[in-house]
C-alpha positions in Angstrom: 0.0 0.0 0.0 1.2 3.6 -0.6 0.5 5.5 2.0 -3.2 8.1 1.9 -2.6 11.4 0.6 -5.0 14.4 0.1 -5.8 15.0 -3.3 -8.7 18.5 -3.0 -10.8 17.3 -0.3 -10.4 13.4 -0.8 -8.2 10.7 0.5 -6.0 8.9 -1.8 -3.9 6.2 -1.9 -3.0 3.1 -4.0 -3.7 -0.9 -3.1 -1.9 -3.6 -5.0 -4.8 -6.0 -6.2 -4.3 -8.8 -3.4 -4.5 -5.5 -0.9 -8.3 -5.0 -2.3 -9.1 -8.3 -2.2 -8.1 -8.8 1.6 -10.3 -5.5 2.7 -12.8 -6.6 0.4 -13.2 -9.5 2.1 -12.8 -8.9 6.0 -15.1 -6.4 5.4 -17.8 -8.7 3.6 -17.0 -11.5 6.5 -17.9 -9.1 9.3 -20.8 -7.7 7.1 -22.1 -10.9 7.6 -21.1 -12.1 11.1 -23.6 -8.7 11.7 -26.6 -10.3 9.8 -26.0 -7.5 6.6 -26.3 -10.1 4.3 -29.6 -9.9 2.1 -30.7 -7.2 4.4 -34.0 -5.0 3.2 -33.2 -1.1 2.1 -34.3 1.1 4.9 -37.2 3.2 4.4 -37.5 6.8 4.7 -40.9 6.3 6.3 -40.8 6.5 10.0 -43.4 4.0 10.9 -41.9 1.3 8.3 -38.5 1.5 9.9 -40.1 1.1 13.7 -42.3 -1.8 12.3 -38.7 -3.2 10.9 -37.1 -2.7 14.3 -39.8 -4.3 16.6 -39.5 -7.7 14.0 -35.7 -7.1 13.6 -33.6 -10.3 15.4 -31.3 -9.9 17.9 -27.6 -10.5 17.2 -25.8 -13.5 18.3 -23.9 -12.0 21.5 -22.5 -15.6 21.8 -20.1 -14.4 19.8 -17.6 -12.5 21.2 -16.9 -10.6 18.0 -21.0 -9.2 18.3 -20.6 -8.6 21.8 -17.1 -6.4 21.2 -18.7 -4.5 18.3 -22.0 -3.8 20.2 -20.5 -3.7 23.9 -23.5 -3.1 26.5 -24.3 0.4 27.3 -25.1 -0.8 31.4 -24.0 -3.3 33.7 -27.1 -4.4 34.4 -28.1 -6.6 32.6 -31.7 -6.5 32.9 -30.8 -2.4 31.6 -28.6 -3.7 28.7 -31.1 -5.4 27.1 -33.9 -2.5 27.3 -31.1 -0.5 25.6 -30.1 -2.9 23.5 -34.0 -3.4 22.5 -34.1 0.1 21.2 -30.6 0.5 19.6 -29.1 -2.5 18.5 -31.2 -2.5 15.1 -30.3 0.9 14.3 -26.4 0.9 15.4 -26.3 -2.4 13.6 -27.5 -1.0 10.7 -25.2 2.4 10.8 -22.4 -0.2 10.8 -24.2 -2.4 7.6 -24.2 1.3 6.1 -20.7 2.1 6.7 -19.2 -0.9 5.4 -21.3 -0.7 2.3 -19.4 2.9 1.4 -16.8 0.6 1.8 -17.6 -1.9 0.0 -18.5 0.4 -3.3 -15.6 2.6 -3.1 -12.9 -0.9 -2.7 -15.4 -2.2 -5.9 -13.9 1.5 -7.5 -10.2 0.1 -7.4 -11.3 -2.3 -10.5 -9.1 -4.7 -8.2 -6.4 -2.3 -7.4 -6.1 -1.2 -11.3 -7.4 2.1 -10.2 -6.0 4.3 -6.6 -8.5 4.3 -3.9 -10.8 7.2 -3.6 -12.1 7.8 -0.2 -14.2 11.0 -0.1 -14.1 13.6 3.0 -17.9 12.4 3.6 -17.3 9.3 3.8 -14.1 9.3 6.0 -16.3 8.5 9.3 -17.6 5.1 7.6 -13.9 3.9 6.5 -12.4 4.5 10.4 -15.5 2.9 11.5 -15.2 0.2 9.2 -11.6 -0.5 9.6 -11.9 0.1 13.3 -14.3 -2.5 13.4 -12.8 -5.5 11.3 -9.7 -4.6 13.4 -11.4 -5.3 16.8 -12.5 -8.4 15.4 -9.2 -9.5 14.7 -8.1 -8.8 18.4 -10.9 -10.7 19.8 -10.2 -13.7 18.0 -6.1 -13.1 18.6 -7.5 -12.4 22.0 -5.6 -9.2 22.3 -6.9 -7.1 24.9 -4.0 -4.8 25.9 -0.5 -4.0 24.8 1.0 -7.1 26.9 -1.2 -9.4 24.7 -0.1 -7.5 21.7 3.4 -8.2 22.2 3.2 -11.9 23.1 1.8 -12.5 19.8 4.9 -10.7 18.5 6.9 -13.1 19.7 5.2 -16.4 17.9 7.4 -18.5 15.9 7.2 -17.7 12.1 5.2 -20.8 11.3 2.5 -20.1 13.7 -1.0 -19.2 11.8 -1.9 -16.4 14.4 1.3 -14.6 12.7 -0.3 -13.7 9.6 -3.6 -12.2 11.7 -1.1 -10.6 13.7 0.5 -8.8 10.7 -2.7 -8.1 9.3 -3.4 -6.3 12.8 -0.6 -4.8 12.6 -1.6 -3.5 8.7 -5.0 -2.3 9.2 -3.6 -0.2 12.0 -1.3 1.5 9.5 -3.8 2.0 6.7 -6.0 3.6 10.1 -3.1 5.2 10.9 -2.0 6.7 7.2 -5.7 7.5 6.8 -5.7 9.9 9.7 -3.2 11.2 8.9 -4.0 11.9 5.3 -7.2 13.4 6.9 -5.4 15.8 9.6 -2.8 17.4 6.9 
């Protein structure tokens, strides 16, 4: 990856094919994991998106990926799941959104043929995108603080973790470059 750059008032930068490929698909995978597969378009009208919400599912917080991404607001838990109740369909559905903008402006690339355009409007979706497929990484690394962090560090080379280690490592520079780009 060459590192963002601001070109006017968007973000630039250029991703070998295999780059765009990888996004493309941690992206899709925790798309998914949220439930934003074959999901219906939302609705401008306020009573349609309520009547979605009441029959909306609630997410698998089995998972420990779900539960990171949509932590509970209260300890209680009897308070969590009110708030949950009245939120989770429309923060999960913010994050379905997000990675959508994603999505389309990866698609964009032509598989890396093209440099990556992010526009300043949609800056917010790609740090909370990114953000987000990297928290799911540390939760199934199980990195939860710098100490855990630096153990993996230290696997052997032929350990699996240390390719999801590097890719850590990798979304937090493209977060990092992004910023960055964004603050110059």
């Amino acid at each position: 990856m060459i590192p963002f750059h601001r070109d006017g008032t968007d973000l630039v930068a250029e991703l070998d094919d295999f780059e765009v490929a990888l996004v493309t698909s941690l992206v899709a995978q925790v798309n998914e994991l949220i439930g934003g597969a074959g999901e219906p378009a939302a609705s401008d009208d306020p009573f349609a998106r309520w009547a979605r919400e009441l029959r909306s599912e609630p997410l698998d917080r089995s998972d420990p990926v779900v539960a990171r991404l949509f932590p509970d607001a209260y300890e209680d838990e009897v308070a969590a799941a009110e708030h949950r109740r009245f939120s989770q369909d429309a923060l999960r559905r913010q994050r379905i959104t997000d990675s959508e903008v994603v999505l389309a402006d990866l698609a964009a690339t032509a598989d890396g043929k093209e440099p990556l355009v992010v526009a300043k409007a949609d800056l917010d979706a790609w740090l909370k995108t990114l953000n987000g497929v990297r928290l799911s990484l540390a939760v199934r690394l199980g990195i939860e603080s710098e100490d855990d962090h630096a153990d993996l560090e230290k696997l052997p080379a032929r350990d699996p973790r240390t390719q999801l280690v590097a890719l850590y490592d990798w979304l937090g520079l493209v977060l990092e470059s992004l910023l960055d780009a964004a603050h110059s």
